[in-house]
N, C-alpha and C positions, 0 to 999 in steps of 0.2 A: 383439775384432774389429779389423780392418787400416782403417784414416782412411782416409779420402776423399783418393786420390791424386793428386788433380788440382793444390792447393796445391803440392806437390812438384813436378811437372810446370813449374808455371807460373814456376819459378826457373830453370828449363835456357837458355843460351844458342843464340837463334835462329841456327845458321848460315846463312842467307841473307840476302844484298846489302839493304838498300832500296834497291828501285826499284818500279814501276807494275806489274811482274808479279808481286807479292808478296801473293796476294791473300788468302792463309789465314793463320790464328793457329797460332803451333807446340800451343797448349797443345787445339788444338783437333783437329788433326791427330795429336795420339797417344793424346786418349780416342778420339779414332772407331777410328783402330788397336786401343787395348785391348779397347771394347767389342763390335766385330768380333770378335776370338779369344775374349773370354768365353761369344760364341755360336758358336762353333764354326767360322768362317772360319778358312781356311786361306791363300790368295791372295789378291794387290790389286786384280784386278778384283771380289772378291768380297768385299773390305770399301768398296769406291766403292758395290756395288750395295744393299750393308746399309746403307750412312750413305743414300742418298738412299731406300729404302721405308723407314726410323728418322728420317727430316730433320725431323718436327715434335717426336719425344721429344727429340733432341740435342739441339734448339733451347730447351728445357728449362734447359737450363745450361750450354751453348755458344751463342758468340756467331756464327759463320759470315756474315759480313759478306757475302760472294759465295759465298753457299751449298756444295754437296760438292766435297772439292777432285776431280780425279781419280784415276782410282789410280796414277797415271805420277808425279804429285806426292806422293800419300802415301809410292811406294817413295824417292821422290828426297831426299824430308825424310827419311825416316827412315837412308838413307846416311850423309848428312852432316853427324847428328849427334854429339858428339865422343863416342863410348861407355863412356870414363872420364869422365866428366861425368855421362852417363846411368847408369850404375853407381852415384856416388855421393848422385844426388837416388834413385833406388832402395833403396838401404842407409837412407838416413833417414826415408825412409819408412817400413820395414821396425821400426827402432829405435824409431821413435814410440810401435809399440803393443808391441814385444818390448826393452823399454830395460836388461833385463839378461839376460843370456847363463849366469850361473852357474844350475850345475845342471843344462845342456842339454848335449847331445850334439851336437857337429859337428860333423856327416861332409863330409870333403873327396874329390871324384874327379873324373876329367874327363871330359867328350861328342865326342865329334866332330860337328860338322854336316855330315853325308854330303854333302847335297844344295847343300852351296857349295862344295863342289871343281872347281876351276879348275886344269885339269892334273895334276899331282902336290899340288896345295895343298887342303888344306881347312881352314875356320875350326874351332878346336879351342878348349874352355868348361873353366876351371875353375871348379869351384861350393862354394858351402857350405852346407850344407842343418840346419838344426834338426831331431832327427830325434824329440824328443817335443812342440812345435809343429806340426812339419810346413811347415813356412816355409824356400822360398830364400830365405836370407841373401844374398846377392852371386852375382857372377858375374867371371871374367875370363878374357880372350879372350888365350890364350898361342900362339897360330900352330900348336906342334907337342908332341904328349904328352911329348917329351924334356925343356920347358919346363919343365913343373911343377914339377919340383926349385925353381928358380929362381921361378917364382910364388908359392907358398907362400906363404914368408913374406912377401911384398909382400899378400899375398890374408889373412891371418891380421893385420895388422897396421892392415889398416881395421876391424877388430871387437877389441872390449873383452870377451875369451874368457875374464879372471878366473873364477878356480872352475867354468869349462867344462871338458868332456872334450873333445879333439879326437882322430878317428880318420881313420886315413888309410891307402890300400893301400899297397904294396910301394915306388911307385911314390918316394913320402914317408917312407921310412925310409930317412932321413939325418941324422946327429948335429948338424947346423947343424938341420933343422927343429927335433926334437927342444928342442936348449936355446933357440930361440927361444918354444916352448910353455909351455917352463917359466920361463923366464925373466917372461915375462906371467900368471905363478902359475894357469895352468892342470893341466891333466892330459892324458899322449898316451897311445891305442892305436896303433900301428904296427906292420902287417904286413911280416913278415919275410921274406926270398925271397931266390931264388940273385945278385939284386944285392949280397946279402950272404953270400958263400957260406962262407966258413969259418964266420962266425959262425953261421951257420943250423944247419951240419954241428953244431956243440958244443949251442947249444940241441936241436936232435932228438936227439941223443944221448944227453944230460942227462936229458930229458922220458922218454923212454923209459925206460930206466933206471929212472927212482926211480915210475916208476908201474906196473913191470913187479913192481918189490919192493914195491909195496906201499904206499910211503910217502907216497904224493899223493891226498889225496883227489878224487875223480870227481865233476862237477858234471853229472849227464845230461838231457836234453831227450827227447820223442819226439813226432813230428809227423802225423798220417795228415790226407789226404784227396786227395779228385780222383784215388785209386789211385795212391797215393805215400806211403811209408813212410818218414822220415825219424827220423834218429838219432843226436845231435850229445851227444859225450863231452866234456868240458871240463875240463883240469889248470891249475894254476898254479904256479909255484915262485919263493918270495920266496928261496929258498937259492942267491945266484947270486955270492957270494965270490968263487971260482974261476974267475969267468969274466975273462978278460983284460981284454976288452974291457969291462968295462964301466964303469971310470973314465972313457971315452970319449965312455959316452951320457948326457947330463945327465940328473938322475932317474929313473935306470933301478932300479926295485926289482922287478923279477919277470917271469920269463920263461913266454910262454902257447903254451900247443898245444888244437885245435879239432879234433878226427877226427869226422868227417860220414858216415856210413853211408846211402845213399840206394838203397830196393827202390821197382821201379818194374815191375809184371806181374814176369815170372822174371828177370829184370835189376839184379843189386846194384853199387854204386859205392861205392868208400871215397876221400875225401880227405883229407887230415891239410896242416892251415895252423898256424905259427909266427906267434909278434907278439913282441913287446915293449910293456912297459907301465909308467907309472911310478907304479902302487897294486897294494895286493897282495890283496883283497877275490875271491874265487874266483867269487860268485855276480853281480857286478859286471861281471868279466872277460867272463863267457858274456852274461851281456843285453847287455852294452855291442858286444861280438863282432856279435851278431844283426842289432840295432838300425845298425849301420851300412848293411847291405844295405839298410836304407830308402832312402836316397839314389838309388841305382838300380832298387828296387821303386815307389817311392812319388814320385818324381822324373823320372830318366832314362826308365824304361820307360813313364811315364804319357805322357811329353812325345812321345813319340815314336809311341802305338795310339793315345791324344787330342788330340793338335793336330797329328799328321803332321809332325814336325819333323826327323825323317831325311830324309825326301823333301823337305821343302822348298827350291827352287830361288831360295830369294834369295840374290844374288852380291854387285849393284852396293855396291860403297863396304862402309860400316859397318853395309848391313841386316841381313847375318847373323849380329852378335849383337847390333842396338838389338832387332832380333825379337825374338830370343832372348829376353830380357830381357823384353819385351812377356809374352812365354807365360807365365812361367817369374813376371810380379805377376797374371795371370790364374787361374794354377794359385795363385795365393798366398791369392783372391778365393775361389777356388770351395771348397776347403778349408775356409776360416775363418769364411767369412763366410754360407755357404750351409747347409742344415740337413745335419746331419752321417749322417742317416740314407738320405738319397738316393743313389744313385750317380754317381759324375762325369759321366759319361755324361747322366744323366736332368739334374741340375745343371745340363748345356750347351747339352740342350734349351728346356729351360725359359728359359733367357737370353735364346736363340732366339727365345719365342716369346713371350716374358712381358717387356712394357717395365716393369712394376711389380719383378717377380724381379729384372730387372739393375739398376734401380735400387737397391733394398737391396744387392745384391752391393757394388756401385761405394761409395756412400752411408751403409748404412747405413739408409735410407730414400728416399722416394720424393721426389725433391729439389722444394724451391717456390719 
């Protein structure tokens, strides 16, 4: 289970002045935020009206010297929080109960938050998601998807990814990420695409080829339901000598191909996706392939039909990724710490409606 993340919290530096209108504790002001989204609030008017029908459980183990701040105050603190600061009491929190990474899977991608564009701008999330925990590891807020190149390794180098796999779309295969993974004696998957286009060209060619002859054994899946036939073919090839480029990519030993056959009623789709990888294990290659889309299955799309986070309209200052962030230890709560047989959904009711429920969530137990 995830520690009672309030200890973490109570370390963050209060960006506000003293003076006399200072009338709330910060550590007080972001469980009433959390414990709002763990019940399904979506808006600050609508975590002021939770914390005040909730103000004798809060009062439980918060202190609220001058009772519920308003919600004008909750969005204002939560702006001007330094969100690298909040990042990293997040991350230690996180490490408390997950303090080793080997053996995990971590999928890196990024979000855009729709609903904080301001002109042509919107605040854009890189994440890293454990994808056999099920735990956001971090987050960071890189302005624009072009960024990520460049966050990466800034973002991989707050976590101790020894004996981790790290996988990452198109977006991340680049030979600087690449030897920064290995270089921290992890392992990458990295998806290949026309950022890389000759190279891409020699791998499909290659792939083809020697599985057209014969010489590559087939790693195959097949998936039905909800009227949906899925059919995912998986090659590997540790034979990759001849490839120019590959003294280029630090630990490159094997080159993968993914062809997805998807019926759907009289409707058939073929995809065929390219990676690069630096182990040569075929049946690895295909779970590890899969197990990435959790990020965006189990993550991105939950955050987005359960807490409404494309639609969400916070702009001012740093809200729209301390929010972020907020959701993103809530989603962390409801997973881990909640019985695993419920559905999220039922989970967020029950936090709703049950002070005893969100106190084990938060807790652990019902705090005295």
């Amino acid at each position: 289970m995830l520690p009672n993340p309030m200890p973490y919290f109570q370390d963050l530096k209060d960006p506000r002045r003293e003076t006399k209108n200072k009338l709330h504790k910060l550590s007080d002001i972001l469980m009433i935020v959390l414990c709002a989204v763990l019940s399904g609030i979506e808006d600050w008017v609508g975590m002021e009206e939770f914390a005040k029908e909730k103000e004798t459980w809060l009062r439980e183990f918060l202190e609220l010297p001058n009772g519920i701040p308003s919600h004008d105050t909750l969005s204002d603190v939560l702006g001007r929080i330094d969100p690298q600061a909040f990042q990293e009491a997040f991350l230690r929190w996180v490490q408390a109960a997950l303090p080793s990474l080997s053996g995990e899977q971590i999928c890196l991608d990024g979000k855009t938050l729709r609903g904080s564009r301001v002109g042509d701008r919107a605040v854009h999330l890189l994440s890293a998601y454990a994808a056999q925990a099920r735990w956001v590891l971090t987050q960071q807020a890189v302005g624009e998807k072009t960024n990520e190149i460049t966050a990466i390794p800034d973002l991989l180098s707050m976590l101790d990814i020894t004996g981790a796999l790290v996988s990452i779309d198109a977006m991340g295969c680049q030979k600087a990420i690449a030897q920064t993974i290995i270089d921290a004696k992890a392992d990458y998957l990295l998806a290949l695409k026309d950022n890389h286009k000759g190279l891409c060209e020699d791998v499909s060619l290659w792939l083809g080829t020697e599985t057209a002859s014969g010489r590559l054994p087939i790693h195959e899946t097949v998936d039905k339901g909800h009227g949906r036939l899925e059919i995912r073919r998986c090659c590997l090839s540790a034979q990759i000598d001849w490839l120019e480029q590959k003294p280029e990519w630090k630990g490159l030993a094997a080159v993968g191909r993914v062809e997805s056959t998807r019926v759907i009623g009289d409707k058939t789709s073929v995809e065929t996706r390219y990676y690069l990888c630096s182990f040569t294990d075929l049946e690895r290659f295909a779970q590890s392939v899969r197990q990435h889309w959790s990020i965006e299955n189990q993550q991105h799309w939950v955050l987005d039909v359960q807490f409404g986070e494309d639609g969400n309209r916070a702009r001012k200052d740093h809200s729209p990724e301390n929010l972020a962030l907020i959701r993103r230890a809530a989603l962390n709560l409801l997973n881990n710490n909640g019985p695993s047989k419920d559905s999220l959904r039922k989970r967020k009711l029950r936090a709703c409606l049950s002070d005893c429920y969100r106190a084990e969530l938060i807790f652990g137990k019902r705090p005295t």
